[in-house]
N, CA, C and O atoms as a Tripos MOL2 file, in Angstrom:
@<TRIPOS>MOLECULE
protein
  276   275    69     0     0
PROTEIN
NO_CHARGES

@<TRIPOS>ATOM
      1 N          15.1780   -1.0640    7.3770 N.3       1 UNK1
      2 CA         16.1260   -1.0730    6.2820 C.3       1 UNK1
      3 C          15.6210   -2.0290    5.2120 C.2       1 UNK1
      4 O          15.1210   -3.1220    5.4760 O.2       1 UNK1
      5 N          15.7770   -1.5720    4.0560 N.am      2 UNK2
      6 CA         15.1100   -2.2030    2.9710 C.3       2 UNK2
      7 C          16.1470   -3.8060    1.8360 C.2       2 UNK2
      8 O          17.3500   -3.8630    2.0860 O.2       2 UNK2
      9 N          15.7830   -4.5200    1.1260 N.am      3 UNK3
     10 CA         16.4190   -5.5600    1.0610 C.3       3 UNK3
     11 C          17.2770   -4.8160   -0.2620 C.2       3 UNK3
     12 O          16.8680   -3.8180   -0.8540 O.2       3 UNK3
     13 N          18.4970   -5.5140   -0.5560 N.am      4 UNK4
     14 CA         19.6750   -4.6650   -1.5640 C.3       4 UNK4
     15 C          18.6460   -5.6870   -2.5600 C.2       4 UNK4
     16 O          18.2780   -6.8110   -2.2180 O.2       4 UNK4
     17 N          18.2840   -5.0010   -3.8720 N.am      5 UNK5
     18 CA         17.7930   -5.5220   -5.1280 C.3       5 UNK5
     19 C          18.7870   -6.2800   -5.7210 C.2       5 UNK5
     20 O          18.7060   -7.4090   -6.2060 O.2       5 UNK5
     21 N          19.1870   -5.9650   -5.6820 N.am      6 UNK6
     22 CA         20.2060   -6.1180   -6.6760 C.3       6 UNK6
     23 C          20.6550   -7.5360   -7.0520 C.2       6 UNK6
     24 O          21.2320   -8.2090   -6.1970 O.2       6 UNK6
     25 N          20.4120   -8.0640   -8.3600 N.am      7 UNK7
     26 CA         20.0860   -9.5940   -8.8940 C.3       7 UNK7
     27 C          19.4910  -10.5490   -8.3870 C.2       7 UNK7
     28 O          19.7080  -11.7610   -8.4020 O.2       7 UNK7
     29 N          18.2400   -9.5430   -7.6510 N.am      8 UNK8
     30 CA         17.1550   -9.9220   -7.2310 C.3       8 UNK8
     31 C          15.8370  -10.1680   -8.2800 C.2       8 UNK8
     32 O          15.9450   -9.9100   -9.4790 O.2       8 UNK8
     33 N          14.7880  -10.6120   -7.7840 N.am      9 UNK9
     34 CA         13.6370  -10.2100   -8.8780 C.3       9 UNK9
     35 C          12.5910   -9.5700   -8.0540 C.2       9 UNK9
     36 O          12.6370   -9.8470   -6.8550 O.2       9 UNK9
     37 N          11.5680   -8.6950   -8.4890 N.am     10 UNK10
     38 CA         10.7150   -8.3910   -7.6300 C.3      10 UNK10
     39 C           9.0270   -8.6850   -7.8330 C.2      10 UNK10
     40 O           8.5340   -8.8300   -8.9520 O.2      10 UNK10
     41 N           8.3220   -8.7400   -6.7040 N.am     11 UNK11
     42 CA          7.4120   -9.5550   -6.4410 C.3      11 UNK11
     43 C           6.1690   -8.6810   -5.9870 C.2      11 UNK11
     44 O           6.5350   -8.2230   -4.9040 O.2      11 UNK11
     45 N           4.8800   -8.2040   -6.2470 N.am     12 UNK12
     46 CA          4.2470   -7.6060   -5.6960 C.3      12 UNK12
     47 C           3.4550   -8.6280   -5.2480 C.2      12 UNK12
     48 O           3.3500   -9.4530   -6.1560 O.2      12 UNK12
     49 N           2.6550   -9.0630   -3.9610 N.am     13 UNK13
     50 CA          2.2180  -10.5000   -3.3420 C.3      13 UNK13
     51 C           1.2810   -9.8260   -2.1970 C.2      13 UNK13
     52 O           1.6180   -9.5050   -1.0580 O.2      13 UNK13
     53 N          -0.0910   -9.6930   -2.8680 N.am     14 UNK14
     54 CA         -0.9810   -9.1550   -1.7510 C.3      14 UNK14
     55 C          -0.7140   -7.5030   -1.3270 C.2      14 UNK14
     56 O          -0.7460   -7.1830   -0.1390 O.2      14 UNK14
     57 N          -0.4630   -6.5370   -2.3520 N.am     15 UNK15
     58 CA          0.0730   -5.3900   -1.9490 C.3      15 UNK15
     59 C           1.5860   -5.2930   -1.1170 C.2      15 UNK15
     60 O           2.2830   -4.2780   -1.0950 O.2      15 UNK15
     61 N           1.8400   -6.2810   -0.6040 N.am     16 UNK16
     62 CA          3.6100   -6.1990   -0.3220 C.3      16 UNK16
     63 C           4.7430   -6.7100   -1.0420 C.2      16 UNK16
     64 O           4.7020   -7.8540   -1.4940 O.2      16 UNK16
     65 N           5.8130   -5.9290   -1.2030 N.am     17 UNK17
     66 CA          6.8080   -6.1990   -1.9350 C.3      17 UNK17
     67 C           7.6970   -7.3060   -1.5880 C.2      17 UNK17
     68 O           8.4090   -7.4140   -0.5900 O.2      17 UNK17
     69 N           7.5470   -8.0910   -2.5440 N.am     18 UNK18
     70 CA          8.7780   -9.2930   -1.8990 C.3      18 UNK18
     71 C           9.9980   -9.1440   -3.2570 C.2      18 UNK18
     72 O           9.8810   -8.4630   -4.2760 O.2      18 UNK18
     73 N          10.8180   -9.7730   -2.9640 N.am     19 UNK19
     74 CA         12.2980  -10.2610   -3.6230 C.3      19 UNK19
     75 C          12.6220  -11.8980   -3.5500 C.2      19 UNK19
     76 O          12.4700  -12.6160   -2.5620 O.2      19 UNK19
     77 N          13.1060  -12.2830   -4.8500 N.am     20 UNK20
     78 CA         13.1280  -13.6060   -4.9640 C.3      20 UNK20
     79 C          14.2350  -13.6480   -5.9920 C.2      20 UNK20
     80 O          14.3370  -12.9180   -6.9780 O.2      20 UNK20
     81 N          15.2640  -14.8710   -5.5090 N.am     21 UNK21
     82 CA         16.7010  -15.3900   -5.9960 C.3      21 UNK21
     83 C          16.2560  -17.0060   -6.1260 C.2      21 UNK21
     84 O          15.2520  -17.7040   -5.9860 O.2      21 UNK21
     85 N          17.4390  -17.1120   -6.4260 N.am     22 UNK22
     86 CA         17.8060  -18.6820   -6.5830 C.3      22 UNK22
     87 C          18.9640  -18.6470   -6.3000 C.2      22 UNK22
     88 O          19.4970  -17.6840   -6.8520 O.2      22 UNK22
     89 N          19.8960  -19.4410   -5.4800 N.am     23 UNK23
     90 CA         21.4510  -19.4110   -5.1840 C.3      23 UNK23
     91 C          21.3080  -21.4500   -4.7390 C.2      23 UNK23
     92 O          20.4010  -22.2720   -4.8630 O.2      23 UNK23
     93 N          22.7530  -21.5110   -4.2080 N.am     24 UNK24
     94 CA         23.3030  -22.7920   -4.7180 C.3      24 UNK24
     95 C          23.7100  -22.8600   -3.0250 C.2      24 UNK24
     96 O          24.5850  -22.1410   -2.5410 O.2      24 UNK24
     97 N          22.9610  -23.7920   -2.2830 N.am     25 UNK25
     98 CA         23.6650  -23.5160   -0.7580 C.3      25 UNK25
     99 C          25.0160  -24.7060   -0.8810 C.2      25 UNK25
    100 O          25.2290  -25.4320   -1.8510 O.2      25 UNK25
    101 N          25.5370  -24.6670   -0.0460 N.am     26 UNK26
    102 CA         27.1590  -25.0230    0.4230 C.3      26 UNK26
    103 C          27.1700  -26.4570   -0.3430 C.2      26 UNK26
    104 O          28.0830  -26.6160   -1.1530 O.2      26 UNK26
    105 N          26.2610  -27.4880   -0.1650 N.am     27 UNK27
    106 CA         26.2680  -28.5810   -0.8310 C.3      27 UNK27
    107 C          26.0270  -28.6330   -2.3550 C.2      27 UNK27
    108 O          26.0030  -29.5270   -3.2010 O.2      27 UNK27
    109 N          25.8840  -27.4980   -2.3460 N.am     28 UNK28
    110 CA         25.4040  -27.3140   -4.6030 C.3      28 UNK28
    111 C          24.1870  -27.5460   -5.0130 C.2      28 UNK28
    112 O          23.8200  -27.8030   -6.1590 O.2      28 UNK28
    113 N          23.3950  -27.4250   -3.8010 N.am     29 UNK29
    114 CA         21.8700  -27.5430   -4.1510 C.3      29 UNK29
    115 C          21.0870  -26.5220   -4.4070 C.2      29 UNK29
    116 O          21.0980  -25.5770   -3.6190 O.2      29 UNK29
    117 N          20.2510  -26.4950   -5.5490 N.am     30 UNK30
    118 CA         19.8170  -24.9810   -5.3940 C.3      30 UNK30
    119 C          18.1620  -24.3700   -4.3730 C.2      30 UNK30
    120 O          17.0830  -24.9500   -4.2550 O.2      30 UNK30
    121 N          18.4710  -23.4620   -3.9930 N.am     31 UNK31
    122 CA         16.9880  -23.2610   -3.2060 C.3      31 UNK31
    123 C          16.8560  -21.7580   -3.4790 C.2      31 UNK31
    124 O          17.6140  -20.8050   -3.6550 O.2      31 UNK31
    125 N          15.1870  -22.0570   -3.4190 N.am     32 UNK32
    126 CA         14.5750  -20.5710   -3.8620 C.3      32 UNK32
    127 C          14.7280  -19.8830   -2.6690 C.2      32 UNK32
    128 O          14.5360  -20.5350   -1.6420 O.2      32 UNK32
    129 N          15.0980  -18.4450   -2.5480 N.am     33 UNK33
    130 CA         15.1490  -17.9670   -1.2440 C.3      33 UNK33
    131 C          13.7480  -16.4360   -1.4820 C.2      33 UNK33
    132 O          13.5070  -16.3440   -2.6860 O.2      33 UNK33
    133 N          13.1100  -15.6270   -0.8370 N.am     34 UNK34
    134 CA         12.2800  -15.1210   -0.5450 C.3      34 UNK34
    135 C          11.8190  -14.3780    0.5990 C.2      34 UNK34
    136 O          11.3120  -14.7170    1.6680 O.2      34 UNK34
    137 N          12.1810  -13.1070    0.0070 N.am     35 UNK35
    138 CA         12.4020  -12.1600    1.2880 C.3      35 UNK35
    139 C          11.5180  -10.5770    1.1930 C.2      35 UNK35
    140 O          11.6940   -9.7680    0.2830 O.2      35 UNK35
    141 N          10.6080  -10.3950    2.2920 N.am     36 UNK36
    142 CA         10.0520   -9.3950    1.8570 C.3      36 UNK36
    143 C          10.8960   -7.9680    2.3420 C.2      36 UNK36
    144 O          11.8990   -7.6940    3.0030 O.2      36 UNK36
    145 N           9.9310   -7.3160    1.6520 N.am     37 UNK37
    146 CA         10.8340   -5.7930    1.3130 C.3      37 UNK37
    147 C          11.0230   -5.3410    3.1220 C.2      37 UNK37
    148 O          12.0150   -4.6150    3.1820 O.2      37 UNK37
    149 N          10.5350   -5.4940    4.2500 N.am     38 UNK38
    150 CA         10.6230   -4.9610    5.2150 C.3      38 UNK38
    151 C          11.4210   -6.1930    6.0390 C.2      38 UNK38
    152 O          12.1900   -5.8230    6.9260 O.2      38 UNK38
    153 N          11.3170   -7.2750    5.8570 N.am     39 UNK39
    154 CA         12.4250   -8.2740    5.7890 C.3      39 UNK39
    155 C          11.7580   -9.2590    7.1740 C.2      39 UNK39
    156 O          12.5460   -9.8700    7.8950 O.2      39 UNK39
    157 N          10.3780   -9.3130    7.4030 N.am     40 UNK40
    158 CA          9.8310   -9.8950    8.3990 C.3      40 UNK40
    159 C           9.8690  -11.5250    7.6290 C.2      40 UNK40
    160 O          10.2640  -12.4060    8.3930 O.2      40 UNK40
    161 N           9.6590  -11.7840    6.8240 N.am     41 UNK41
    162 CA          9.1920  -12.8170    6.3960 C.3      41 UNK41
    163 C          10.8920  -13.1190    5.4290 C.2      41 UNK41
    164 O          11.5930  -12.1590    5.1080 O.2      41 UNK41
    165 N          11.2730  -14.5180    5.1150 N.am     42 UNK42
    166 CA         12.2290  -14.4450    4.8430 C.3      42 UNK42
    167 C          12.5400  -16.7400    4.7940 C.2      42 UNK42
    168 O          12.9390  -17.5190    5.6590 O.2      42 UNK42
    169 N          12.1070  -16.9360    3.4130 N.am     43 UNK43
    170 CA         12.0170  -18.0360    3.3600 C.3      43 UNK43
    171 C          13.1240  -18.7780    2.6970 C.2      43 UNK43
    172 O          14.1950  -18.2200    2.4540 O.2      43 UNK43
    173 N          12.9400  -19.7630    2.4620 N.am     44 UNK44
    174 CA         14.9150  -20.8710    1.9320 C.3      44 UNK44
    175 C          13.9960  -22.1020    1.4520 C.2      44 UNK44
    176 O          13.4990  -22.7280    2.3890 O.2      44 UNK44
    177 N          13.8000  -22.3880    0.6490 N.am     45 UNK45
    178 CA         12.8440  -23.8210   -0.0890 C.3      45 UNK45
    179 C          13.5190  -24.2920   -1.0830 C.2      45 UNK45
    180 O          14.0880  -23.7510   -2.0310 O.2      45 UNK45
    181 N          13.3620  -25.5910   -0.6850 N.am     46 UNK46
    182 CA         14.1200  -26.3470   -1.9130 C.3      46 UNK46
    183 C          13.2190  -26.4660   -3.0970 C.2      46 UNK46
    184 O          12.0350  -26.7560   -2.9290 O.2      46 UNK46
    185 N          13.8200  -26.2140   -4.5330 N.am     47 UNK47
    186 CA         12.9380  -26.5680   -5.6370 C.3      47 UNK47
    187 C          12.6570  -27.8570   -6.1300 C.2      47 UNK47
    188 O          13.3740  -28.8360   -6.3350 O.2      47 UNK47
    189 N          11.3520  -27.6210   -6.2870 N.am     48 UNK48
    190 CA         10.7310  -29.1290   -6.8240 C.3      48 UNK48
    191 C          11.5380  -29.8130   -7.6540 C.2      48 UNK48
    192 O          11.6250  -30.9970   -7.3300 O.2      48 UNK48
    193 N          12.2660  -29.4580   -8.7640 N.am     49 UNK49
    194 CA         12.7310  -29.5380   -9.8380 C.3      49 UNK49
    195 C          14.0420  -28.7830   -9.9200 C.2      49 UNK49
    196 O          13.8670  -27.6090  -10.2440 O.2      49 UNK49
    197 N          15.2630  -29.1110   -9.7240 N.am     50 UNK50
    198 CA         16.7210  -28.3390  -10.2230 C.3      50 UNK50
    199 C          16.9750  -28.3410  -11.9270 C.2      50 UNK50
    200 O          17.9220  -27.7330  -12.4260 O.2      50 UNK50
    201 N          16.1500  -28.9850  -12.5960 N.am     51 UNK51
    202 CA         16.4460  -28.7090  -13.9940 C.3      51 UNK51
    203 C          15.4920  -27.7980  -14.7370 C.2      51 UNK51
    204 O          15.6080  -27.3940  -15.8940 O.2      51 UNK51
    205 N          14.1380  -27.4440  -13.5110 N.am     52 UNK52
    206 CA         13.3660  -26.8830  -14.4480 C.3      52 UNK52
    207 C          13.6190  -25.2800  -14.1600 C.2      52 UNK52
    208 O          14.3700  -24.9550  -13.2400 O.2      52 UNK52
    209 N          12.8240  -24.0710  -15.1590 N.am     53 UNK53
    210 CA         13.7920  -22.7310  -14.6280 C.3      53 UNK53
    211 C          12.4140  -22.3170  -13.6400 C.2      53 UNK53
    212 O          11.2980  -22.7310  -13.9550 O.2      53 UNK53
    213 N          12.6000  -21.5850  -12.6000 N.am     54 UNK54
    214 CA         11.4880  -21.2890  -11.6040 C.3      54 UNK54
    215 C          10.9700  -20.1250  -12.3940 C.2      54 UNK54
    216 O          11.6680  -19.5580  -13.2340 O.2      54 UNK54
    217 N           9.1650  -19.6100  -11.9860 N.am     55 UNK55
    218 CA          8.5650  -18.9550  -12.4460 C.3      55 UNK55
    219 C           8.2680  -18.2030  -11.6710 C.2      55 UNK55
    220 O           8.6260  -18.4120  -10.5120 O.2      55 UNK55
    221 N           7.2950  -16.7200  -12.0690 N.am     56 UNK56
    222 CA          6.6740  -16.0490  -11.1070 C.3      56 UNK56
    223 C           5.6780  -17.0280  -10.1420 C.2      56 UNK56
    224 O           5.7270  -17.1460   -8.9170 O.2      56 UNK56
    225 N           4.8490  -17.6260  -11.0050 N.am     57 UNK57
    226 CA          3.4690  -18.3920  -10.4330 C.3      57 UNK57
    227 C           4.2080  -19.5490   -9.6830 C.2      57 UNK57
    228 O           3.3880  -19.9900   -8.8780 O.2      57 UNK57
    229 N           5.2770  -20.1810   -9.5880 N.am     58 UNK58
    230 CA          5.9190  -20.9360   -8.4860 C.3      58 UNK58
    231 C           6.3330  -20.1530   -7.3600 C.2      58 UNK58
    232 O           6.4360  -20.8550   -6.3550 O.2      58 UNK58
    233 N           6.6640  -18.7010   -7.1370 N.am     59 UNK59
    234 CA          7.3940  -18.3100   -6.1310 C.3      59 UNK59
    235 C           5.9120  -18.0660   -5.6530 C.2      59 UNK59
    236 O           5.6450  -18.8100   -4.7100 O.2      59 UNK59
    237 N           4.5870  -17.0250   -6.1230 N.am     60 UNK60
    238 CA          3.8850  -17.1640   -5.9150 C.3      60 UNK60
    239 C           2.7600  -18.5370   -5.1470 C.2      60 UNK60
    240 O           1.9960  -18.2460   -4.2260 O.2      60 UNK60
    241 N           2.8310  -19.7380   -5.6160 N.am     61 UNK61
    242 CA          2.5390  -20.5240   -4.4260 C.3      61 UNK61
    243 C           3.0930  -20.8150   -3.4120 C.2      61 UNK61
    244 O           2.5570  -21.1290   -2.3500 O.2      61 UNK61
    245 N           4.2210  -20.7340   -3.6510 N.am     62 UNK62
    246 CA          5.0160  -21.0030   -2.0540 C.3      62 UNK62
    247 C           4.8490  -19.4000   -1.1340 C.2      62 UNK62
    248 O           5.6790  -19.1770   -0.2520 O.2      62 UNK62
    249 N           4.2300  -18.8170   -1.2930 N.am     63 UNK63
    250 CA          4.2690  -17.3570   -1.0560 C.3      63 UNK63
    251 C           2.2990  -18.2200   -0.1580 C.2      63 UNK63
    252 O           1.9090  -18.4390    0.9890 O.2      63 UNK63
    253 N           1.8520  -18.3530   -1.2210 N.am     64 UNK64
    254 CA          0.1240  -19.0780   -0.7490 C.3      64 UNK64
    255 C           0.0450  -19.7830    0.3560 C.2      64 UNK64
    256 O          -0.8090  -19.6220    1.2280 O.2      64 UNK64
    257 N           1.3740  -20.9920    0.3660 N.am     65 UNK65
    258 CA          1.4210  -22.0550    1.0980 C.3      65 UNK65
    259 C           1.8380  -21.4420    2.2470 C.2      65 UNK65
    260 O           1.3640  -21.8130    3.3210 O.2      65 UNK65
    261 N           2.8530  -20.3410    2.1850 N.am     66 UNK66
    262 CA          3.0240  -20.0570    3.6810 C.3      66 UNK66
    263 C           2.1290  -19.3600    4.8350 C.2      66 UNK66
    264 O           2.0360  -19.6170    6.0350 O.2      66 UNK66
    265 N           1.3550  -18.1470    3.8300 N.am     67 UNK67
    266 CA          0.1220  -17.6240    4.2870 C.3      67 UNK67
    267 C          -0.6880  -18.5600    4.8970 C.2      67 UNK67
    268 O          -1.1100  -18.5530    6.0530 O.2      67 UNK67
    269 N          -0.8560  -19.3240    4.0640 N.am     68 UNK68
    270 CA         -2.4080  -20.5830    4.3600 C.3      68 UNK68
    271 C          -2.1720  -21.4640    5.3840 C.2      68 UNK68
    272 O          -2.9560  -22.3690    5.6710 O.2      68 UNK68
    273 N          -0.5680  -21.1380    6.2670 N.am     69 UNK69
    274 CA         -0.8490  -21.9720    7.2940 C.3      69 UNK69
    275 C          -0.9760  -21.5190    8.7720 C.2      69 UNK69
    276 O          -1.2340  -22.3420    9.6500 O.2      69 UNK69
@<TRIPOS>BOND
     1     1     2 1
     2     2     3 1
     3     3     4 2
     4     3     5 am
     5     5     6 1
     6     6     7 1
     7     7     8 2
     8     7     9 am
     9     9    10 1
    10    10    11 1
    11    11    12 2
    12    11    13 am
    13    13    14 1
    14    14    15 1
    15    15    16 2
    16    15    17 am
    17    17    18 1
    18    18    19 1
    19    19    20 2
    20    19    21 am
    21    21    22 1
    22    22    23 1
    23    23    24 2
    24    23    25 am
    25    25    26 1
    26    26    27 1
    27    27    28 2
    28    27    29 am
    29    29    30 1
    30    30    31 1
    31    31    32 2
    32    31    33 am
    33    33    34 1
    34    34    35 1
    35    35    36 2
    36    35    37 am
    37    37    38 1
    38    38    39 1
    39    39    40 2
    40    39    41 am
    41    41    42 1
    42    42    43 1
    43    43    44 2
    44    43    45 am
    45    45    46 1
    46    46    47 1
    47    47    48 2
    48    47    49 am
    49    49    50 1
    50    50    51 1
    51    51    52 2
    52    51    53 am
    53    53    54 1
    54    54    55 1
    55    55    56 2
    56    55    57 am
    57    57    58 1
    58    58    59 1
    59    59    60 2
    60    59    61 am
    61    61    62 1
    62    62    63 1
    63    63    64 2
    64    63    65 am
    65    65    66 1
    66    66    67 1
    67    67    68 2
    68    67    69 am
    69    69    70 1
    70    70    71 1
    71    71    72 2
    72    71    73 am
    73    73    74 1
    74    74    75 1
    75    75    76 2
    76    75    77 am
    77    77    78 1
    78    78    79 1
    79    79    80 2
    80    79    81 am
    81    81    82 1
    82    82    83 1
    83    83    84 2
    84    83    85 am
    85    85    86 1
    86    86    87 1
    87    87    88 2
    88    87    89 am
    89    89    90 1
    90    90    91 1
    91    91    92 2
    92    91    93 am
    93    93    94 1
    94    94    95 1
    95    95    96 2
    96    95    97 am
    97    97    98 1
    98    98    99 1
    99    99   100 2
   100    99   101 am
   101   101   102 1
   102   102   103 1
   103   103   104 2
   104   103   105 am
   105   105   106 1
   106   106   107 1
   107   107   108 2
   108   107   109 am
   109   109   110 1
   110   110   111 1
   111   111   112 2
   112   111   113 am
   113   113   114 1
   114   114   115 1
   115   115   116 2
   116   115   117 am
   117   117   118 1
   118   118   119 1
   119   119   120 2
   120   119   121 am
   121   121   122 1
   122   122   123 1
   123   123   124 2
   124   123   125 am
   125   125   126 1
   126   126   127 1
   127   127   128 2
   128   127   129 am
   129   129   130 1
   130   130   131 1
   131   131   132 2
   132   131   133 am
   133   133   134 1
   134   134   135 1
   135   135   136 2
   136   135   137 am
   137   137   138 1
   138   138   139 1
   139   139   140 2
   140   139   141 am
   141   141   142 1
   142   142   143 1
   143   143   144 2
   144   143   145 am
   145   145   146 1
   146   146   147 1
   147   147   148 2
   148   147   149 am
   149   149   150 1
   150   150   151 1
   151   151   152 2
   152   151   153 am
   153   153   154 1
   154   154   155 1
   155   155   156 2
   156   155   157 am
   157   157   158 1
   158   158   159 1
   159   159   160 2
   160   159   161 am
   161   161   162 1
   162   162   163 1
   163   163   164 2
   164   163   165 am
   165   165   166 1
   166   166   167 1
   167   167   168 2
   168   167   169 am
   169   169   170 1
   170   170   171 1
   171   171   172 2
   172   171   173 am
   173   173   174 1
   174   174   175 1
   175   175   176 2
   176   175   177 am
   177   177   178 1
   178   178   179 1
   179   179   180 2
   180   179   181 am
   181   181   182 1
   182   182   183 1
   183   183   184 2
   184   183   185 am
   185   185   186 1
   186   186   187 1
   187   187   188 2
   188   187   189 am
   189   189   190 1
   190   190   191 1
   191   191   192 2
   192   191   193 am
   193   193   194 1
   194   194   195 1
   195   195   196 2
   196   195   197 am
   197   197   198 1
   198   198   199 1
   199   199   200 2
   200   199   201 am
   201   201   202 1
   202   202   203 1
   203   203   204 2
   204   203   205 am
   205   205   206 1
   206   206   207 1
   207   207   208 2
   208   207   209 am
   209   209   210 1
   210   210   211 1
   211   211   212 2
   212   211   213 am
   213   213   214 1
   214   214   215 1
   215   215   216 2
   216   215   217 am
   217   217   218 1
   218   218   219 1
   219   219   220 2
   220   219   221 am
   221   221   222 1
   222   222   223 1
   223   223   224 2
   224   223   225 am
   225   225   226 1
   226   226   227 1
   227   227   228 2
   228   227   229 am
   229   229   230 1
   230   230   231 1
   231   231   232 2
   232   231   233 am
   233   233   234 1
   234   234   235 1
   235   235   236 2
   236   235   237 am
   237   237   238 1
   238   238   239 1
   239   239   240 2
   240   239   241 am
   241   241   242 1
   242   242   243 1
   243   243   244 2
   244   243   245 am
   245   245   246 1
   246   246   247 1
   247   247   248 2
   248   247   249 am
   249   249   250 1
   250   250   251 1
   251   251   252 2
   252   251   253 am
   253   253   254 1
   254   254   255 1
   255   255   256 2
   256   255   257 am
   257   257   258 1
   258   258   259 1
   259   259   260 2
   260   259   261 am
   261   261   262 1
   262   262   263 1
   263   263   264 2
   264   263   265 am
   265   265   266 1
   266   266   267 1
   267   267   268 2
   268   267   269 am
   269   269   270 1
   270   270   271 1
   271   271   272 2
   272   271   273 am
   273   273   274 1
   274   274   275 1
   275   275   276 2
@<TRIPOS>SUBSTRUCTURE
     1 UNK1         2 RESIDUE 1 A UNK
     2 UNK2         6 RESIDUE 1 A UNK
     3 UNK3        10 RESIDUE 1 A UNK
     4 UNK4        14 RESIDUE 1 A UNK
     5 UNK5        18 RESIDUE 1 A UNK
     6 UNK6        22 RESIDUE 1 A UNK
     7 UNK7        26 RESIDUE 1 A UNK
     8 UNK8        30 RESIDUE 1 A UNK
     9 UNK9        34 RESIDUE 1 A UNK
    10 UNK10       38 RESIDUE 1 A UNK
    11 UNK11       42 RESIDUE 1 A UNK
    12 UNK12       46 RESIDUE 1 A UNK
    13 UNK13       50 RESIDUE 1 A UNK
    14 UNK14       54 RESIDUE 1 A UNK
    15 UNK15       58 RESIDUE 1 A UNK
    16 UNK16       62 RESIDUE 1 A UNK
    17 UNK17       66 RESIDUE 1 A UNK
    18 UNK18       70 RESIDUE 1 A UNK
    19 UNK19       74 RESIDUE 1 A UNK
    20 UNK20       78 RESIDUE 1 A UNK
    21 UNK21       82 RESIDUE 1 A UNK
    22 UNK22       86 RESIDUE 1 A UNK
    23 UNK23       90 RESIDUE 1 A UNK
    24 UNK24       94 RESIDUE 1 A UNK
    25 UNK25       98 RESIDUE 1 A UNK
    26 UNK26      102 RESIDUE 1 A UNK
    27 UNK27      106 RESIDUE 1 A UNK
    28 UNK28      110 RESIDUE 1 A UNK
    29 UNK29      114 RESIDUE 1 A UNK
    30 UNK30      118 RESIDUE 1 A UNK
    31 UNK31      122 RESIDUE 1 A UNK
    32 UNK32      126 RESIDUE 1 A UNK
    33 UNK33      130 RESIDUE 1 A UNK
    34 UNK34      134 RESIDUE 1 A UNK
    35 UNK35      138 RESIDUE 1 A UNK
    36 UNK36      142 RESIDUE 1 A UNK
    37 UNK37      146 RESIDUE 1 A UNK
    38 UNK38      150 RESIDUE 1 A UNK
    39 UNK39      154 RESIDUE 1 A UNK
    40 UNK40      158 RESIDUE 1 A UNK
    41 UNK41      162 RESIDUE 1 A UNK
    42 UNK42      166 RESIDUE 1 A UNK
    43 UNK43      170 RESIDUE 1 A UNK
    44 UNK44      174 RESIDUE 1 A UNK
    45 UNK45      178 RESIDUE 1 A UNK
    46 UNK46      182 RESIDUE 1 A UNK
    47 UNK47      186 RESIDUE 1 A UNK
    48 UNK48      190 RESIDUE 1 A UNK
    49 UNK49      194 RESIDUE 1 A UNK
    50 UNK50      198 RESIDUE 1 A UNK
    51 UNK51      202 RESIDUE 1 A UNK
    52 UNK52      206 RESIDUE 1 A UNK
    53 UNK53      210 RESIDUE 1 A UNK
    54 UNK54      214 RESIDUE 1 A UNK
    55 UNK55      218 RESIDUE 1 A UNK
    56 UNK56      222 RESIDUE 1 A UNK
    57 UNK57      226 RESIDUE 1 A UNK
    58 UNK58      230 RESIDUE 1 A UNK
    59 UNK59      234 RESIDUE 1 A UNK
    60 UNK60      238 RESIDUE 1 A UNK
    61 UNK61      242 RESIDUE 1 A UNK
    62 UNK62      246 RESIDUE 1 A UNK
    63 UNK63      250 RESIDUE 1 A UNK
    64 UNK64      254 RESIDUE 1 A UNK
    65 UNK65      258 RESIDUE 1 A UNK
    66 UNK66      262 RESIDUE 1 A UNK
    67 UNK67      266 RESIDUE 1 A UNK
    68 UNK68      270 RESIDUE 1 A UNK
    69 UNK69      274 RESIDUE 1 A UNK
């Protein structure tokens, strides 16, 4: 089953499709969340920065960093 898009963004990352948000967990903090299209992989990271706006090339390294380990 595939991930609902919807006010999602989408991500092509090594030929697989990922999806990437930003939401506000229970304490009001915000974290990037990151989920691929078949839904094996499925990450929650806090942002470096809450004032700055996140980019492709940021979701993209944390996408690097997880591979590379």
């Amino acid at each position: 089953m595939a991930v609902n898009a919807k006010n999602k963004r989408k991500l092509i990352y090594n030929g697989q499709l990922f999806y990437w948000y930003v939401r506000k967990n229970q304490d009001g903090i915000p974290r990037l969340h990151i989920i691929s299209d078949n839904k094996k992989v499925n990450l929650d990271r806090p942002l470096f920065d809450a004032e700055v706006t996140v980019v492709r090339e940021y979701v993209v390294k944390q996408l690097d960093d997880y591979y590379s380990r």
